[in-house]
C-alpha distance (Angstrom), angle and dihedral (degrees) to the residues before:
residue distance angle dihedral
X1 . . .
X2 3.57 . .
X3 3.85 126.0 .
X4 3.82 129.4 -124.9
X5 3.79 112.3 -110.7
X6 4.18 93.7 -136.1
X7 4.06 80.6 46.0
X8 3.76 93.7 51.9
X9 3.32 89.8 44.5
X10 3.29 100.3 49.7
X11 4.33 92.7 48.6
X12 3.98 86.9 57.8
X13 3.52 93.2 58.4
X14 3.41 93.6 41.2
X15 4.00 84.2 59.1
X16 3.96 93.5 41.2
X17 3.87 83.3 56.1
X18 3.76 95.7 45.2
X19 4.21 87.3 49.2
X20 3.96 86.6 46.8
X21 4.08 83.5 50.5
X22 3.74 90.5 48.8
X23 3.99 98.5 49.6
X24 3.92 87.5 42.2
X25 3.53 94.3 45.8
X26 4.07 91.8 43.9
X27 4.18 86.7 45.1
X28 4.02 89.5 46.9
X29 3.79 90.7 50.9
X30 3.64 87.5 52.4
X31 3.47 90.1 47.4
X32 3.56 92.4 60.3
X33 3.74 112.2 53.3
X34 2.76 133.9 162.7
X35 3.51 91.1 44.9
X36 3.65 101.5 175.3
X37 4.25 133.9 15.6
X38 4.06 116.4 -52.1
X39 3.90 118.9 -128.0
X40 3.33 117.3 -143.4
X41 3.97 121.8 -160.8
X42 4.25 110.2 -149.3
X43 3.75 103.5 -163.3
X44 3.89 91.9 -149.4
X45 3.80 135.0 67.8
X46 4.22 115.8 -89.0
X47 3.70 128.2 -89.7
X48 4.00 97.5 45.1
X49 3.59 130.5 105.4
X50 3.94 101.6 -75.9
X51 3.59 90.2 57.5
X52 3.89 93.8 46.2
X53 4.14 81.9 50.8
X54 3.56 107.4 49.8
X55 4.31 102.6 36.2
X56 3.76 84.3 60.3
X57 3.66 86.1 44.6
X58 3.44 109.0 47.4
X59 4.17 88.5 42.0
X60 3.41 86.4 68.3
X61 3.92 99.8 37.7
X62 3.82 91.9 57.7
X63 3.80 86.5 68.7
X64 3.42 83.4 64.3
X65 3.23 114.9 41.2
X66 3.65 104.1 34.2
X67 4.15 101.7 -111.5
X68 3.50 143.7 63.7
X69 3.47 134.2 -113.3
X70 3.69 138.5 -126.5
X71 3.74 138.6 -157.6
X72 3.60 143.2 -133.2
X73 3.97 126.0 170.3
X74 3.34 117.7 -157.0
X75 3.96 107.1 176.8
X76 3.79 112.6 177.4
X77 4.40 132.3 124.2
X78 3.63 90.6 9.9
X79 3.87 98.3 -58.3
X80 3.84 88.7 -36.8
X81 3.73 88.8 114.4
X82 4.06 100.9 54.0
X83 3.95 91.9 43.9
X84 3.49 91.3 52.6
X85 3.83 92.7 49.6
X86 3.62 85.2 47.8
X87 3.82 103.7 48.8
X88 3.56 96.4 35.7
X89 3.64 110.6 35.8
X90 4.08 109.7 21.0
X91 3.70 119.5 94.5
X92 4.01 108.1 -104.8
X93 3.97 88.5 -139.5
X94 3.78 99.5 109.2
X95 3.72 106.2 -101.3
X96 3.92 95.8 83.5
X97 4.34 104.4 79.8
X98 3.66 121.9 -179.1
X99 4.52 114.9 -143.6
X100 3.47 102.9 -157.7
X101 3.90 145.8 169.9
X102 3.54 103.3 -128.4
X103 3.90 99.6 -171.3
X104 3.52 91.3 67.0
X105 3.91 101.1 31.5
X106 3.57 94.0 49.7
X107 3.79 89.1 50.0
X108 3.79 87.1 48.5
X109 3.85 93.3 47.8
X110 3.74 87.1 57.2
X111 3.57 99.2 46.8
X112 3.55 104.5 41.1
X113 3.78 93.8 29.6
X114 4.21 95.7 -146.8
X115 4.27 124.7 -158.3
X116 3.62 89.0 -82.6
X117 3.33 144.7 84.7
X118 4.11 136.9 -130.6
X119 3.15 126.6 -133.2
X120 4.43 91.3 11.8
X121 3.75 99.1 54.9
X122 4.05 105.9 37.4
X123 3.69 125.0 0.9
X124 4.09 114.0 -166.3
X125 3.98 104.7 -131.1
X126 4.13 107.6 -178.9
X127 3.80 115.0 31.8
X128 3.80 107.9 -162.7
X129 3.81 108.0 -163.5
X130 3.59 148.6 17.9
X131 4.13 107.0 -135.1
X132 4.56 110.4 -175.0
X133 3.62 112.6 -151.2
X134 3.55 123.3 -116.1
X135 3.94 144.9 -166.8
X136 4.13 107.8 -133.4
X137 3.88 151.8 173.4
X138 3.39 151.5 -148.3
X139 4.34 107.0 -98.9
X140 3.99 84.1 -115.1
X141 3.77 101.2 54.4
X142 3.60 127.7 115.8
X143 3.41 77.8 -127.2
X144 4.16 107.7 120.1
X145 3.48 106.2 148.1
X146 3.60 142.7 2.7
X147 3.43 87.1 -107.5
X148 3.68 90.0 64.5
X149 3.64 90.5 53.2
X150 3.66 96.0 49.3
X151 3.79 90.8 50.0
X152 3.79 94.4 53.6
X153 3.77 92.4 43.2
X154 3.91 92.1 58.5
X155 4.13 86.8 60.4
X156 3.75 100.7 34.5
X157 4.20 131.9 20.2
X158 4.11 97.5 -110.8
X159 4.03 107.3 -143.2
X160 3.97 105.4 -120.4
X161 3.06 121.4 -157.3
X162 4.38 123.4 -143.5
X163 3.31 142.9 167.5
X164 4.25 86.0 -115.3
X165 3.45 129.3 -31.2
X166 4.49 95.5 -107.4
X167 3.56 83.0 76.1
X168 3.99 132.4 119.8
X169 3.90 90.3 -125.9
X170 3.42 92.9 51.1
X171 3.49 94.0 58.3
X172 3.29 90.7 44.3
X173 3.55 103.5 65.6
X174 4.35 92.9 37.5
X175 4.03 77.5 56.1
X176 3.95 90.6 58.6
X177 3.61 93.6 35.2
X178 4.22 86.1 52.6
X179 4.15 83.0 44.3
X180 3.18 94.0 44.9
X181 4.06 118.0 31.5
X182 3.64 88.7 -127.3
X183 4.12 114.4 127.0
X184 4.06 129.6 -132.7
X185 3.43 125.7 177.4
X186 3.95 111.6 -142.5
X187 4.18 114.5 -131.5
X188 3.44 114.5 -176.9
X189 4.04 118.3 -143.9
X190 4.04 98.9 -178.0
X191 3.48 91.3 -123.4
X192 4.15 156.8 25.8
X193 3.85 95.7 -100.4
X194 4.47 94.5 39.4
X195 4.30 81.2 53.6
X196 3.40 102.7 43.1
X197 4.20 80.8 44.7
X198 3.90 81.6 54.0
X199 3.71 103.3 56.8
X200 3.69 96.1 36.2
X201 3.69 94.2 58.4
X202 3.43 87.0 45.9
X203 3.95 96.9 -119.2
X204 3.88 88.9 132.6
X205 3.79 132.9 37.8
X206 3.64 102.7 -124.3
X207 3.99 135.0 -20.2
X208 3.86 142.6 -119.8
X209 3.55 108.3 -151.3
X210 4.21 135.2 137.5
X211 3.51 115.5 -83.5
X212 3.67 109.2 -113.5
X213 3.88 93.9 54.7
X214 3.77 94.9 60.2
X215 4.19 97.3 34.7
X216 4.17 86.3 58.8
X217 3.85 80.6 60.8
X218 3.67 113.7 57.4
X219 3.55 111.1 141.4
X220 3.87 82.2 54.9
X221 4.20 101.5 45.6
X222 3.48 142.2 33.3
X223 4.06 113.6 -152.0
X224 4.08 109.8 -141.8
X225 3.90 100.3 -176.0
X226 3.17 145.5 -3.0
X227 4.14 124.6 -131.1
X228 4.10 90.8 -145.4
X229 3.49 135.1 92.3
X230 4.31 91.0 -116.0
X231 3.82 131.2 21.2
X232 3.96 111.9 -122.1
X233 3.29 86.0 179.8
X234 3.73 102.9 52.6
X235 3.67 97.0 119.2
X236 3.99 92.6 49.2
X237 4.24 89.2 44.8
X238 3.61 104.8 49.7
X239 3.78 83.2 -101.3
X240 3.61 95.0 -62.6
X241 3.81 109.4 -161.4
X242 3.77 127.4 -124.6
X243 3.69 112.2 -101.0
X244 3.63 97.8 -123.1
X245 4.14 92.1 50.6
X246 3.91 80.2 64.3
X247 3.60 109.7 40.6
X248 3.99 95.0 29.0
X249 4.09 83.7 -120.4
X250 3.84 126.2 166.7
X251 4.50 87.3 -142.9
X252 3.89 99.6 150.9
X253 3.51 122.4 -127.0
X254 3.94 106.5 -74.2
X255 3.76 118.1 -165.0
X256 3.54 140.7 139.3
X257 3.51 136.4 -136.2
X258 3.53 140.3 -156.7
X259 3.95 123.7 -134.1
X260 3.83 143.5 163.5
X261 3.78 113.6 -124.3
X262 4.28 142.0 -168.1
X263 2.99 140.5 -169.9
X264 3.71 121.9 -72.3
X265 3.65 90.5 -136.0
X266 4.03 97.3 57.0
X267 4.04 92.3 44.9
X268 4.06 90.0 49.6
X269 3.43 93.3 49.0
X270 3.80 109.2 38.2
X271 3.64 101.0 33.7
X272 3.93 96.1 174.0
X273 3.25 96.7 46.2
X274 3.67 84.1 56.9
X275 3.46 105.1 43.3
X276 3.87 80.6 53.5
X277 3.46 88.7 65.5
X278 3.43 96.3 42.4
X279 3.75 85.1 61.7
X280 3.72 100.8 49.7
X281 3.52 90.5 46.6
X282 3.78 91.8 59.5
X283 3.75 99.7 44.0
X284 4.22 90.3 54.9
X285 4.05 84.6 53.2
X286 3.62 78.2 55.7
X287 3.67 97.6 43.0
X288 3.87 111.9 96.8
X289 3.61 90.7 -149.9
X290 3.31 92.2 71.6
X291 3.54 95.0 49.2
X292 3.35 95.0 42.4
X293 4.19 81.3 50.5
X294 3.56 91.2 49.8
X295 3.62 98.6 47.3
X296 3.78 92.6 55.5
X297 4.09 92.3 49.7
X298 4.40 81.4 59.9
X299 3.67 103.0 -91.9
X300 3.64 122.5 134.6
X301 3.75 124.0 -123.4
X302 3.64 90.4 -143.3
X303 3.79 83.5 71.8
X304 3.73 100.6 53.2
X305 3.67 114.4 107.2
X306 3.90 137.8 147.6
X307 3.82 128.5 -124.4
X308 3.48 131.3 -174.8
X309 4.13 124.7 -151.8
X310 3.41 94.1 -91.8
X311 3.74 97.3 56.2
X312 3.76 93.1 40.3
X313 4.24 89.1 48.3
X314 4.43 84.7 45.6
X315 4.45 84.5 45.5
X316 3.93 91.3 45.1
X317 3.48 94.6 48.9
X318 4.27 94.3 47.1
X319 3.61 85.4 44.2
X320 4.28 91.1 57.8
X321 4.08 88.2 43.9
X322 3.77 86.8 50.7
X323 3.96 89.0 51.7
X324 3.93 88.4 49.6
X325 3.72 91.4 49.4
X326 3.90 99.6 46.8
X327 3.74 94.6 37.5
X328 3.65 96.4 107.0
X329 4.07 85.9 64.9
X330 3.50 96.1 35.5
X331 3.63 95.2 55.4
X332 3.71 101.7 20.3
X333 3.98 90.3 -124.0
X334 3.40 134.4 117.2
């Protein structure tokens, strides 16, 4: 059967139209994500710092980018538990975020060496803070200095309370115990609020915890050192000095920071979509509503700071050689 030229003519447009509708209606779906709310996995317990980070964040992020976000915290083997849940069971579409601590995840991820894999399955793009570690007490201890504490560590282990042991301060302090020949015994609390609970009610000696958790508190704590190179906080601590100033240690910097994640996948795949929310991300660390936001919830604005994915894939990575070369303490194996 032959065809009519005007009617074969007219069927190939009809298809050039229908691939015109397909590319437009591929670039208009782009165009609109997030199409629907964003979950976001916390790998910690509620009530502690990353929550008081990324509400305030996400309020204002929703402005731009159309939908709101809801939590889940799933504390659990250090932050194990929510990256697992992440990786292994969230859709990789774009609207399922992760809000993590990657100090003490990173450390974690080294040590315990999970089913997934860093950089390839989640990659942390917009790192919102930058948290020192420090050594602390309850406002009625005997407690003065960190002298004191060293000194009473060398005759007796001192309990020490942390939010888990993959953490920067928990290093810390096993690194000036190994400096030192003093002794602390490591309790994990699962969380900022359960260890600051700990040492205020006197179940521990002293705590390990970030700074800006335990400076928003000072009728309750009493900071004795600092594992940093400087003291932001010296007017808020009774200019507590950094630990290697009084021991003449070589303890590296140890601080965490906060940042929002996705999956690998997603980012590889739509790459303007990303960089879209690469931008968004950076104009609400910008945003002094946030701050402002942030500030009331009990964080410090000596804390905030941006990072792109390139500093937070250079901070992962120096937070997993860390792990490897502080293992020995951290694990109690050589």
């Amino acid at each position: 059967m032959s065809i009519d030229p005007i009617t074969r003519r007219s069927a190939l447009q009809g298809l050039a139209a229908a691939g015109t509708l397909a590319t437009t209606g591929r670039a208009f779906a782009q165009a609109k994500y997030p199409s629907r709310k964003i979950s976001v996995i916390i790998p910690t317990g509620q009530g502690g710092g990353a929550e008081r980070l990324a509400r305030p964040f996400a309020q204002q992020w929703t402005k731009l980018l159309g939908q709101p976000f809801d939590f889940e915290f799933q504390p659990g083997a250090a932050g194990q538990v929510g990256y697992t849940l992440f990786v292994q069971k969230r859709e990789r579409d774009g609207h399922n975020m992760l809000f993590g601590n990657m100090g003490p995840e990173m450390i974690m991820y080294a040590l315990q060496k999970p089913a997934y894999k860093f950089p390839d399955d989640y990659t942390y793009f917009c790192g919102t803070d930058v948290d020192d570690s420090c050594v602390f007490v309850r406002t009625q201890s005997p407690f003065k200095k960190i002298e004191d504490v060293v000194e009473a560590a060398k005759k007796r282990p001192l309990n020490t309370a942390t939010s888990r042991i993959p953490h920067p301060a928990s290093i810390g302090i096993l690194a000036l115990g190994r400096e030192t020949g003093s002794k602390f015994n490591l309790i994990p609390f699962q969380g900022g609020n359960p260890t600051n609970n700990a040492v205020l009610q006197g179940e521990t000696d002293i705590g390990v915890l970030p700074i800006t958790g335990v400076v928003r508190l000072p009728e309750q704590f009493r900071v004795l050192g600092v594992f940093n190179s400087t003291n932001i906080f010296a007017a808020e601590t009774n200019n507590a000095p950094t630990i290697n100033s009084v021991f003449g240690t070589k303890i590296p910097d140890l601080a965490s920071t906060r940042s929002w994640g996705i999956h690998t996948e997603f980012a590889n795949k739509n790459p303007e979509a990303f960089a879209m929310l690469e931008k968004t991300a950076a104009q609400v660390m910008n945003d002094p509503e946030f701050k402002g936001a942030a500030e009331k919830g009990g964080e410090s604005p000596k804390s905030f700071k941006f990072f792109d994915r390139k500093y937070c894939t250079a901070y992962a990575n120096s937070m997993i050689q860390l792990a490897e070369e502080f293992r020995p303490v951290l694990t109690a194996k050589k």
